[in-house]
C-alpha positions in Angstrom: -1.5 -17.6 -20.8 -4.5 -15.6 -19.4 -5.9 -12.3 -19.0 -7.5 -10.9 -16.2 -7.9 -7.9 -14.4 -7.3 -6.1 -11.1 -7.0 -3.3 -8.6 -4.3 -2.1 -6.3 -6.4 -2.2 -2.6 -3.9 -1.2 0.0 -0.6 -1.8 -2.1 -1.4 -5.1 -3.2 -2.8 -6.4 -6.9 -6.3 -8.2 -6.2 -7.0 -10.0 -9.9 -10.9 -10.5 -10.2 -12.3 -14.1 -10.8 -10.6 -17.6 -10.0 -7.2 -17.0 -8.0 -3.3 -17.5 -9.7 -1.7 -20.2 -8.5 1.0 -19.4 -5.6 4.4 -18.3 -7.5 2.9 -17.3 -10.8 4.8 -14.9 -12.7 2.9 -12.3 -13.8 3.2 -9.0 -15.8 1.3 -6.2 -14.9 0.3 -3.4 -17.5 -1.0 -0.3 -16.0 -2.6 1.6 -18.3 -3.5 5.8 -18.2 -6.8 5.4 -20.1 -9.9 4.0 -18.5 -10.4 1.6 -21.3 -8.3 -0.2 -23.8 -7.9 -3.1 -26.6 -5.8 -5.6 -26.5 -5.7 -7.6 -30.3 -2.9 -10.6 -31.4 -0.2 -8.8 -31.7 0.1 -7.4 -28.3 
C-alpha cells in the first residue's frame, strides 16, 4: 500500500509522482480541510 496525492483536472484524478499501474484499485479520500494527518490507525 501507498500514498499519494492528486487533483481532479477536468473530471479525472491526476496522482502526482510515479504513475499506478493500469487496473489498480484505489480509494480516494476527499477531504474539506486544506490540510490533514494521517497516523497508523487510519
Amino acid at each position: 500500500m501507498r500514498i499519494t496525492k492528486g487533483e481532479v483536472v477536468g473530471g479525472q484524478v491526476v496522482v502526482e509522482g510515479e504513475p499506478l499501474d493500469e487496473g489498480s484499485t484505489v480509494t480516494v479520500l476527499v477531504s474539506d480541510e486544506s490540510t490533514f494527518t494521517l497516523n497508523a490507525e487510519c
